[in-house]
TORZADO-154985 format. One record per residue (C-alpha): y, x, z; residue number from 0; residue in one letter. Coordinates in nm, 4 decimals. Example, Ala and Ser with C-alpha at 12.3 -4.5 7.8 and 13.67 -1.06 7.14 Angstrom:
BEGIN
<<-0.4500; 1.2300; 0.7800>; 0; A>;
<<-0.1060; 1.3670; 0.7140>; 1; S>;
***
This chain:
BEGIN
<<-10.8348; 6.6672; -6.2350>; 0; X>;
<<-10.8164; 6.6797; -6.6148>; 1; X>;
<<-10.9097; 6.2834; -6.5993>; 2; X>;
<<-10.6276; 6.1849; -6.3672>; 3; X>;
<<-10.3659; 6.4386; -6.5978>; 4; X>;
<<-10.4655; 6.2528; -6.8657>; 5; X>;
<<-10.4529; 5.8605; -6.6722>; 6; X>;
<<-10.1017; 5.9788; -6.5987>; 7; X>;
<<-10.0097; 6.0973; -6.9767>; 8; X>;
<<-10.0884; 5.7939; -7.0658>; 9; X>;
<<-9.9636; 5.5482; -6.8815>; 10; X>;
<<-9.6159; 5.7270; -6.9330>; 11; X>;
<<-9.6467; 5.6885; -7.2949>; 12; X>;
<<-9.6936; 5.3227; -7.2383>; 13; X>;
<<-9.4223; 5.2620; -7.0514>; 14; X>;
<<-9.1859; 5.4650; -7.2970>; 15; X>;
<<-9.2904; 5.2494; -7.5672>; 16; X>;
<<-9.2225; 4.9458; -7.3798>; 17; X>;
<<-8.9203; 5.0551; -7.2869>; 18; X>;
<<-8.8399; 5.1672; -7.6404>; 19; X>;
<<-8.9681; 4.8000; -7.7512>; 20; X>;
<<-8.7133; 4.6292; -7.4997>; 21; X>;
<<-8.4144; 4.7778; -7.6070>; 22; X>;
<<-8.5002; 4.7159; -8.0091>; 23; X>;
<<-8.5344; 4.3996; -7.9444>; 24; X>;
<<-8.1855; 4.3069; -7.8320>; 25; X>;
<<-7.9626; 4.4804; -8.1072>; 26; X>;
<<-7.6174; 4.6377; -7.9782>; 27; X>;
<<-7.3937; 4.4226; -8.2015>; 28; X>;
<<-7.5331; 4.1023; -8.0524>; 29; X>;
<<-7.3948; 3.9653; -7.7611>; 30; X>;
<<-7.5770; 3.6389; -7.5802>; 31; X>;
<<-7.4251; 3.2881; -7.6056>; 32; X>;
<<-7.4156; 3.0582; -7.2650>; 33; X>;
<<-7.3281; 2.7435; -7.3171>; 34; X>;
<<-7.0439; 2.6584; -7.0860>; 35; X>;
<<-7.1479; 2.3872; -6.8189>; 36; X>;
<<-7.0504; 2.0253; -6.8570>; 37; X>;
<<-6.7406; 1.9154; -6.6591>; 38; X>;
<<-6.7027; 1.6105; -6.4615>; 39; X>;
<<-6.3459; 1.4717; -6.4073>; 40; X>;
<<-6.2849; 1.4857; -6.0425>; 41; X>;
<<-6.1335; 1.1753; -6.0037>; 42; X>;
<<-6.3893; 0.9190; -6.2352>; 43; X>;
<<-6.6764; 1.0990; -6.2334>; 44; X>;
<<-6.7415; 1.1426; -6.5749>; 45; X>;
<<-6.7141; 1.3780; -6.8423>; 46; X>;
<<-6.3894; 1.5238; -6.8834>; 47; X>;
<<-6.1432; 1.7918; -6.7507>; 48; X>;
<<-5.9479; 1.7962; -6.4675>; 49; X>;
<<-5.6024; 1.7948; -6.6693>; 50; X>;
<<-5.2941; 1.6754; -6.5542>; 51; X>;
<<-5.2420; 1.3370; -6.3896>; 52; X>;
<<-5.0429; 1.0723; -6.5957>; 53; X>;
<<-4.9350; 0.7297; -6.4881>; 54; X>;
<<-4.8425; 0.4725; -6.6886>; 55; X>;
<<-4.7188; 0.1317; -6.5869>; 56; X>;
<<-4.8849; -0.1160; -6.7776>; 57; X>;
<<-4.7676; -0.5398; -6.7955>; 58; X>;
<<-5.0520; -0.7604; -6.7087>; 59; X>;
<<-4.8918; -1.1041; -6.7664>; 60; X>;
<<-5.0727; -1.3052; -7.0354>; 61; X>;
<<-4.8105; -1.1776; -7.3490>; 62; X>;
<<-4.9094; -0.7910; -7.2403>; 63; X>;
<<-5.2578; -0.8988; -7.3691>; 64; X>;
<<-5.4408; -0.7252; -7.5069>; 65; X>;
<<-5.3566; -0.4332; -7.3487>; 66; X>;
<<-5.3831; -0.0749; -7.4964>; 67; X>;
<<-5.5605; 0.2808; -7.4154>; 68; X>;
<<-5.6387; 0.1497; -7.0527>; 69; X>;
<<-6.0430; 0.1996; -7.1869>; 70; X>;
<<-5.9537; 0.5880; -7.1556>; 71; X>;
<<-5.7703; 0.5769; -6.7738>; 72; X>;
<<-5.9736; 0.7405; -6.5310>; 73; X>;
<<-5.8452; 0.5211; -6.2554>; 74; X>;
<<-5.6818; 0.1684; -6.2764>; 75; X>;
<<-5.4618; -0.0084; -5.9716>; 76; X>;
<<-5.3509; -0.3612; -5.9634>; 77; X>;
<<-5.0666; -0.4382; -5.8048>; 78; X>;
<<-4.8636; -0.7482; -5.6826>; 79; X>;
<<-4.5061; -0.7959; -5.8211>; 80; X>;
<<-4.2687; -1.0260; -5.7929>; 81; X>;
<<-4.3574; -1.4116; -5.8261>; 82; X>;
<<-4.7011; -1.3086; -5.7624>; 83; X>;
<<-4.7827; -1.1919; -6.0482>; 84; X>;
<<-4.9864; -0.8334; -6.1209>; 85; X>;
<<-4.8957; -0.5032; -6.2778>; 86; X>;
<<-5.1182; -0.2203; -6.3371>; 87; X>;
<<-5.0733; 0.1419; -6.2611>; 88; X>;
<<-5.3421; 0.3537; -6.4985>; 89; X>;
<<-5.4098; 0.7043; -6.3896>; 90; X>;
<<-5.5061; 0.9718; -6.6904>; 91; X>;
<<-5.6661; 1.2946; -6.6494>; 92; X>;
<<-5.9954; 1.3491; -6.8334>; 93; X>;
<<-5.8879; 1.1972; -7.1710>; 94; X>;
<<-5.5017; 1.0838; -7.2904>; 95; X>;
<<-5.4992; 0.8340; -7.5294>; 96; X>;
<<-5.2504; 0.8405; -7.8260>; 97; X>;
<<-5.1141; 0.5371; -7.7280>; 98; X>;
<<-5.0488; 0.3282; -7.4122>; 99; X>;
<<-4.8775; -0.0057; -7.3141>; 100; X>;
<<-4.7076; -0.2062; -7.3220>; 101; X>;
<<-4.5110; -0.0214; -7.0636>; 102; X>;
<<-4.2993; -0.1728; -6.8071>; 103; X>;
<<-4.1125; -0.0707; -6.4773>; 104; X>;
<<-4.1799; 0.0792; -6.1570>; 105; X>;
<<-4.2035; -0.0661; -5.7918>; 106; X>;
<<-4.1303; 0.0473; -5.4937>; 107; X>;
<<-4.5368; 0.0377; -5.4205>; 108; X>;
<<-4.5858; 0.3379; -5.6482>; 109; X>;
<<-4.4024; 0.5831; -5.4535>; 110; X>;
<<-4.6589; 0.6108; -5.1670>; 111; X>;
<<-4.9583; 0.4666; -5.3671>; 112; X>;
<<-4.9355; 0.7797; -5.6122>; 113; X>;
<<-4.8125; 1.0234; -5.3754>; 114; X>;
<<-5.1830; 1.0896; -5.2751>; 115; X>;
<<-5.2539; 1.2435; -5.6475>; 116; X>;
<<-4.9616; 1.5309; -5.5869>; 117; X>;
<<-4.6935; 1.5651; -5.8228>; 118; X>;
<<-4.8118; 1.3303; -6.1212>; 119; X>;
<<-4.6694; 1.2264; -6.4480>; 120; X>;
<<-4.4774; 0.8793; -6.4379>; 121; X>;
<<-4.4616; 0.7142; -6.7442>; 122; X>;
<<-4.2305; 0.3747; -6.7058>; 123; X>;
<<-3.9683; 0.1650; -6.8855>; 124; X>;
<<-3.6896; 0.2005; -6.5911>; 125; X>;
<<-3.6784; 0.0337; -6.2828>; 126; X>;
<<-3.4021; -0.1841; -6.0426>; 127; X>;
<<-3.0655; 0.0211; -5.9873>; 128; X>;
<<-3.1347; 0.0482; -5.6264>; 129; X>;
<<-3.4787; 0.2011; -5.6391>; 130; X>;
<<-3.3820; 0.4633; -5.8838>; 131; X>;
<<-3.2659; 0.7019; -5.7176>; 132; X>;
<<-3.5526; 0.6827; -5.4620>; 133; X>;
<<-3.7784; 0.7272; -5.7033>; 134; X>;
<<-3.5554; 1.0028; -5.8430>; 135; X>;
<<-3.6399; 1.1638; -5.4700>; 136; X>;
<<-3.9858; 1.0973; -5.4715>; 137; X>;
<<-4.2407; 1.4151; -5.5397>; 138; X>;
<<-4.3231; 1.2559; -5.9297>; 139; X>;
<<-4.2218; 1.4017; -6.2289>; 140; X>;
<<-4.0023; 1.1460; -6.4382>; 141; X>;
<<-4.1124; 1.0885; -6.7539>; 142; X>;
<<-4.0402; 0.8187; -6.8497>; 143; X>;
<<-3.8870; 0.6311; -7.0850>; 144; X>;
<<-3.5124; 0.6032; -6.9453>; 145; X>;
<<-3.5528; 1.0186; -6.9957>; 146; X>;
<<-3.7531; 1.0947; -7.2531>; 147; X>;
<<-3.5776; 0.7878; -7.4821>; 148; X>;
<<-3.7212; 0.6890; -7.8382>; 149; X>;
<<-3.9015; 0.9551; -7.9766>; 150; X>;
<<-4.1638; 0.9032; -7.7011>; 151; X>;
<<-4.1214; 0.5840; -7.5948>; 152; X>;
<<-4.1613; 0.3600; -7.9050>; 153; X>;
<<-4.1191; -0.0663; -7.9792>; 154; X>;
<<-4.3957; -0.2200; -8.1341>; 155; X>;
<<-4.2339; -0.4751; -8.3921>; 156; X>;
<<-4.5570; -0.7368; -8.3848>; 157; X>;
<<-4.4838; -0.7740; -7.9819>; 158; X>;
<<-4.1898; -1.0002; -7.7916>; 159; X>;
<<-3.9987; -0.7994; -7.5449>; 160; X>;
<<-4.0379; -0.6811; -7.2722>; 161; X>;
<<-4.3482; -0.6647; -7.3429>; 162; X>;
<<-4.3244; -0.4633; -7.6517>; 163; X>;
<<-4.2558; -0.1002; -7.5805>; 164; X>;
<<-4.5660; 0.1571; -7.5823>; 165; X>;
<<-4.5881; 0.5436; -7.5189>; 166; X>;
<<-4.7121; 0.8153; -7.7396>; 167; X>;
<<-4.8899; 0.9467; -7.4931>; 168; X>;
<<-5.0222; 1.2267; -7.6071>; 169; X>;
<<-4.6875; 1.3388; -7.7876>; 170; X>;
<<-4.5690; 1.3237; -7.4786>; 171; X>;
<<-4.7825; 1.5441; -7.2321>; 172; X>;
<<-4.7275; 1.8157; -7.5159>; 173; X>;
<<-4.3810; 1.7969; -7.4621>; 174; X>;
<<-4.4044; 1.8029; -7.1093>; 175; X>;
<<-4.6478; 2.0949; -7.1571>; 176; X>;
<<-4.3656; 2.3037; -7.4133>; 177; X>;
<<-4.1279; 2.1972; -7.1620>; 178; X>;
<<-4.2663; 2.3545; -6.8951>; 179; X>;
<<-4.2498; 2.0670; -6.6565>; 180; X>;
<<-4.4790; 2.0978; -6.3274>; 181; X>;
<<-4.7283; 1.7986; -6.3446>; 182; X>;
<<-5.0306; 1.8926; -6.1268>; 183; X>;
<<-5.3841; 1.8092; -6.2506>; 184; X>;
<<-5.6243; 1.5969; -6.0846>; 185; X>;
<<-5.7578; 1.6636; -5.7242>; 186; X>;
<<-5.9937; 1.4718; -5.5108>; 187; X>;
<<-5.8207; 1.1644; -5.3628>; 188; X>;
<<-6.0686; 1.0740; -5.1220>; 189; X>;
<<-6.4384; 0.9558; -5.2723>; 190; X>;
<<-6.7141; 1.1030; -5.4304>; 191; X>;
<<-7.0011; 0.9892; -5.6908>; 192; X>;
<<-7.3802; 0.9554; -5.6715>; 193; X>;
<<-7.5540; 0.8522; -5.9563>; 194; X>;
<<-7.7621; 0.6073; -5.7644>; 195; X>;
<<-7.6418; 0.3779; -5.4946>; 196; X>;
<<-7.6716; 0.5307; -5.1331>; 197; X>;
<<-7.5211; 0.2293; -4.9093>; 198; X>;
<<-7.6610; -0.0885; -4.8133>; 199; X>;
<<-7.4706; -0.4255; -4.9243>; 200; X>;
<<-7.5615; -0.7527; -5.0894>; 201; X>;
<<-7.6715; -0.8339; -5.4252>; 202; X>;
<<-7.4248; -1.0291; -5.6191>; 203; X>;
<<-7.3517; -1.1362; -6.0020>; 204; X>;
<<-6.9271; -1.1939; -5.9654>; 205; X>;
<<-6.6351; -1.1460; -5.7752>; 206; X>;
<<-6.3363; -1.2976; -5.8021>; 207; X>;
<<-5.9793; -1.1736; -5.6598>; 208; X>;
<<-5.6817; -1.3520; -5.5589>; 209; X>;
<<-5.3088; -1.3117; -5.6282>; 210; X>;
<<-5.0136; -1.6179; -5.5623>; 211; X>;
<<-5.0296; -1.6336; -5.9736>; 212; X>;
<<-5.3132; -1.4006; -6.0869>; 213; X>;
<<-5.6427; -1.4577; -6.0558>; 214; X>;
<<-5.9450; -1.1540; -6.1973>; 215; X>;
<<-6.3510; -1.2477; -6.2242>; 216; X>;
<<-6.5662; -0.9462; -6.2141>; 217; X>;
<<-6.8688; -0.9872; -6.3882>; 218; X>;
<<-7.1941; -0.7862; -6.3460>; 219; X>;
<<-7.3469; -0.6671; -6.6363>; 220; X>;
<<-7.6308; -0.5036; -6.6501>; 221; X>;
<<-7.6565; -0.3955; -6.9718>; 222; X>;
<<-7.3432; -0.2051; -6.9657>; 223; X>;
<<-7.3679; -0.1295; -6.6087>; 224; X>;
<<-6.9960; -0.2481; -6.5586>; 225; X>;
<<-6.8061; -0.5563; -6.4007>; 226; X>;
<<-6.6895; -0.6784; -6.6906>; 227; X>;
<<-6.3495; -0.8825; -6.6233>; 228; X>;
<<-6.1744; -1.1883; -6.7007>; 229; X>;
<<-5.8220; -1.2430; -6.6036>; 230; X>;
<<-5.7053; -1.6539; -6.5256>; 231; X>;
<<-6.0299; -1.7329; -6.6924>; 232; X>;
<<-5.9887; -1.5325; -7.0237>; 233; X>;
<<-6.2074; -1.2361; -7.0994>; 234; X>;
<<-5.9466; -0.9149; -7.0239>; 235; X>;
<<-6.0325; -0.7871; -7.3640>; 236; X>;
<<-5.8101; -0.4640; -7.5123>; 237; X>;
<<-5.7052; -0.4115; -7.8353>; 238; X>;
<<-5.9870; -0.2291; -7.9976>; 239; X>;
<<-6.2053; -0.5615; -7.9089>; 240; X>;
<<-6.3333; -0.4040; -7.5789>; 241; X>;
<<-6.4289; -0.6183; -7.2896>; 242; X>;
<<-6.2645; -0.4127; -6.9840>; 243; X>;
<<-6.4381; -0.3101; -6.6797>; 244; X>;
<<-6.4917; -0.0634; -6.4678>; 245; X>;
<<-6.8097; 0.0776; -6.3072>; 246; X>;
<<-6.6922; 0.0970; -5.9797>; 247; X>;
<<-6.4494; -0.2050; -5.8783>; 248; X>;
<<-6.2696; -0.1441; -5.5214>; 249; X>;
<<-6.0938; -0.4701; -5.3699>; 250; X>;
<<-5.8786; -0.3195; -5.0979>; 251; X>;
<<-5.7205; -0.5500; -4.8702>; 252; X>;
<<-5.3951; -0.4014; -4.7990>; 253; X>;
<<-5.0451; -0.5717; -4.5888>; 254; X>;
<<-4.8407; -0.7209; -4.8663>; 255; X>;
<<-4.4726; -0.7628; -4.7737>; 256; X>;
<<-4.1284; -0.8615; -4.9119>; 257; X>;
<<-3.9660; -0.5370; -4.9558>; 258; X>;
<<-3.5269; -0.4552; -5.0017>; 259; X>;
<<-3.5385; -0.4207; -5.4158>; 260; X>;
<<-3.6064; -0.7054; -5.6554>; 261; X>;
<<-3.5565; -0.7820; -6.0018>; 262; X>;
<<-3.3282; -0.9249; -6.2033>; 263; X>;
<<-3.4009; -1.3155; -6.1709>; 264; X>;
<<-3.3723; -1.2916; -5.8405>; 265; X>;
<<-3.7505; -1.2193; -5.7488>; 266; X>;
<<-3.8367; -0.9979; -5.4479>; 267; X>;
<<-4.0224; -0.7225; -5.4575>; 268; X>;
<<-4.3461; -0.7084; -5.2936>; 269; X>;
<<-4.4399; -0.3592; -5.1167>; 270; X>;
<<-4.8339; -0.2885; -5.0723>; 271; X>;
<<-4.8951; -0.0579; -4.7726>; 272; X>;
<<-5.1477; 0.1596; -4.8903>; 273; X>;
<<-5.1183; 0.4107; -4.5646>; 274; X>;
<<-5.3317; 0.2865; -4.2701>; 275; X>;
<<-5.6852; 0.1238; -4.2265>; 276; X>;
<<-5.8360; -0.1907; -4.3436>; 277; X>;
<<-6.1030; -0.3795; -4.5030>; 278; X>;
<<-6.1896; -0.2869; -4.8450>; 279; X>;
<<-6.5055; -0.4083; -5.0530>; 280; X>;
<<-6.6873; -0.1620; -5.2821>; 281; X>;
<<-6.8557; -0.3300; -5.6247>; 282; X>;
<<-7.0904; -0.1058; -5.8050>; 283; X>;
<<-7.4576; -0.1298; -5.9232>; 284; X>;
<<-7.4395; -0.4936; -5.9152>; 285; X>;
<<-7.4025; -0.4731; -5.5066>; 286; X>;
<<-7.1220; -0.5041; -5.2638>; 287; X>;
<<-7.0690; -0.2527; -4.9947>; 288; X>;
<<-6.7968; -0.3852; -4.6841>; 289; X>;
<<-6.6229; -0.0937; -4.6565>; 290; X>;
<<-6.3449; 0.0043; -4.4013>; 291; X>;
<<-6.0605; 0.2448; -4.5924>; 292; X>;
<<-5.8378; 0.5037; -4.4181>; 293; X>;
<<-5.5277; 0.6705; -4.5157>; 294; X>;
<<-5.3513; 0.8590; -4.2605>; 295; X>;
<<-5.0288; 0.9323; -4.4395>; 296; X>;
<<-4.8877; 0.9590; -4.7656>; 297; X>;
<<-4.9553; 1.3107; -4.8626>; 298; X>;
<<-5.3533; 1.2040; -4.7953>; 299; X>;
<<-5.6580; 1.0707; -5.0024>; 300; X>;
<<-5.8230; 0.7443; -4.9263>; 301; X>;
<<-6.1723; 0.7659; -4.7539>; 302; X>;
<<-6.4073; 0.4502; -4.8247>; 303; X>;
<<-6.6855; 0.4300; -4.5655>; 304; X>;
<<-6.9467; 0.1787; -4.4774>; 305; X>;
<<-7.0677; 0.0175; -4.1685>; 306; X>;
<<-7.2036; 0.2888; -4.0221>; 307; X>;
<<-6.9453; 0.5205; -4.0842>; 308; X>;
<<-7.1143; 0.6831; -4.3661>; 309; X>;
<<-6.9071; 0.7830; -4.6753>; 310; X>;
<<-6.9565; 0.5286; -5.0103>; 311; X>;
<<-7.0160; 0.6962; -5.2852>; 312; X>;
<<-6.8835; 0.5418; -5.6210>; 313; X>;
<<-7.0726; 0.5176; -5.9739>; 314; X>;
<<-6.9668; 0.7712; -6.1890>; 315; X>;
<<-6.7310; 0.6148; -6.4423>; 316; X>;
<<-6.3970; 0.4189; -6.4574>; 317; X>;
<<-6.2976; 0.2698; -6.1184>; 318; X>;
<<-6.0435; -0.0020; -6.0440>; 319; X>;
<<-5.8835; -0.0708; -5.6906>; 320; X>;
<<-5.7842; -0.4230; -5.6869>; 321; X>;
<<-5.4739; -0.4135; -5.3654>; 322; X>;
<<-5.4261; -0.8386; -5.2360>; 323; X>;
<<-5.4060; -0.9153; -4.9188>; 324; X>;
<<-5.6298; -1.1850; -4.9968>; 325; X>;
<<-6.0022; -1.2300; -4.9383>; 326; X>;
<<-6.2381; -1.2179; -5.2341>; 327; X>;
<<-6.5070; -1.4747; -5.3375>; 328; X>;
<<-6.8622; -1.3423; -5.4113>; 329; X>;
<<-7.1292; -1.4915; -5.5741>; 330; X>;
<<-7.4989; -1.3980; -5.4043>; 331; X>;
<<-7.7367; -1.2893; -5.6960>; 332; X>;
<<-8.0118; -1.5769; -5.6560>; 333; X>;
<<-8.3298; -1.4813; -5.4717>; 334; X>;
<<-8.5985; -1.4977; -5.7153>; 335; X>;
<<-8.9083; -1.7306; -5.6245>; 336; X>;
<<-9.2291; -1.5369; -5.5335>; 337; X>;
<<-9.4814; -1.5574; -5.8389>; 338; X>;
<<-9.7215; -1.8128; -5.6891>; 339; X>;
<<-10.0841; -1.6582; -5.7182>; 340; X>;
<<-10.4057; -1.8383; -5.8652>; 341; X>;
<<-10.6985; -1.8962; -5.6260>; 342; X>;
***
């Protein structure tokens, strides 16, 4: 009896001490440090928060070049404009540049295009009497440069106009911010990522897109793991010396129409129909995927699947939708030649 007492006595002690150990251990005045976990941006895939959505409107004819802070842009659209030439519509969210440009006008293609990222920033130079007050209507927040004038919207001496004005981006989402103005940050418009690629396509090493006066090469490279591009056979190279190019390129063959504005000179205005269904083509890992793309109305994302109806995921990173109505070319990555074996 007097053994088991004793067994007992001590294994309480033990346990007190232990106890007593724990709690010295971690003193009172300390308090434990978890890192915070990294973010992704929702809409690229990479690092970055899920701040609020700005578009700019960016010139793509040849005096735009080189273009600036489009490395930054989580998302990039080209569009058709009048006399076939392209414009691009770059989407921020993760990271806003200081500066962007050069900045140029809307189109009537924006309206639905954008209307799938909710109430966005729209940074632009002005646009054709008629469509102003549609855009005016439209569920964007105008910020751009027929608003917020000068002090935001600034002309770079060393360019020609129109092809000269940039935006102080960041300036400017501050002031929006102080303002209080209701820009709403970036949601899921329809695709997810996967580090490695999940769909079956076709090995290529370029792709080239089509527009009446425009023409883009995407190049594979595998050291960067990006389609590095060239526009009208020049490398599409920005200001800071950067070859562009995204890791995900998305050629979406959309309806391209003559729509009721125009410009100035005469030109009409193209509209892109980005609500429906249609063939799309999705360029990542060095591989095309045919996709099929679906939009049921305005207010919706854009789903990408494949040939058997399964989703496409996208490489995380930069991604570019290319909309033409026009087929691309592809280049098949050669098969290599079996190592012959000695006998």
């Amino acid at each position: 009896m007097f053994s088991k007492i004793k067994s007992l006595f001590v294994f309480a002690m033990y346990a007190v001490i232990l106890s007593v150990a724990g709690c010295a251990s971690i003193p009172e005045n300390v308090t434990q440090v978890i890192p915070k976990p990294i973010q992704h941006n929702i809409l690229s895939g990479r690092e970055g928060e899920n701040g609020p959505v700005l578009v700019v409107k960016i010139d793509d004819t040849s005096n735009a070049h080189p273009q600036v802070g489009l490395e930054s842009a989580d998302v990039v659209y080209i569009e058709q404009v009048e006399g076939g030439l392209t414009r691009l519509a770059a989407v921020y969210s993760s990271n806003i540049p200081p500066r962007i440009g050069p900045v140029r006008s809307a189109r009537i293609s924006d309206i639905e295009l954008l209307a799938q990222y909710g109430h966005v920033g729209f940074a632009f130079s002005g646009a054709q009497h008629k469509l102003l007050p549609v855009i005016a209507a439209a569920n964007l927040a105008d910020i751009g440069a027929m608003r917020r004038g000068s002090t935001y919207f600034v002309t770079d001496p060393t360019r020609i106009r129109p092809y000269a004005l940039f935006v102080n981006a960041q300036a400017l989402m501050l002031n929006e911010k102080t303002l209080g103005t209701v820009i709403d940050s970036a949601k899921s418009v329809g695709w997810s990522f996967s580090e490695k690629l999940e769909n079956e396509g076709f090995e290529i090493t370029d792709a080239t897109m089509h527009w009446p006066a425009q023409r883009y090469v995407a190049q594979w490279d595998q050291t960067s793991s990006r389609w590095l591009l060239n526009v009208n056979s020049m490398p599409d190279v920005s200001d800071l010396g950067n070859n562009l190019g995204p890791t995900t390129l998305v050629i979406q063959i959309v309806s391209i129409t003559p729509s009721e504005y125009g410009d100035k000179f005469g030109g009409i205005t193209p509209f892109s129909q980005t609500v429906g269904t249609g063939k799309a083509y999705v360029l990542r890992d060095g591989t095309v995927i045919q996709a099929t793309w679906s939009r049921p109305d305005s207010l919706s994302a854009t789903t990408w699947t494949d040939a058997t109806g399964a989703e496409i995921k996208f490489a995380p990173g930069q991604i570019w939708v290319a909309l033409t109505d026009k087929e691309p070319d592809f280049t098949r990555k050669p098969v290599s030649a079996p190592t012959p074996t000695s006998k």
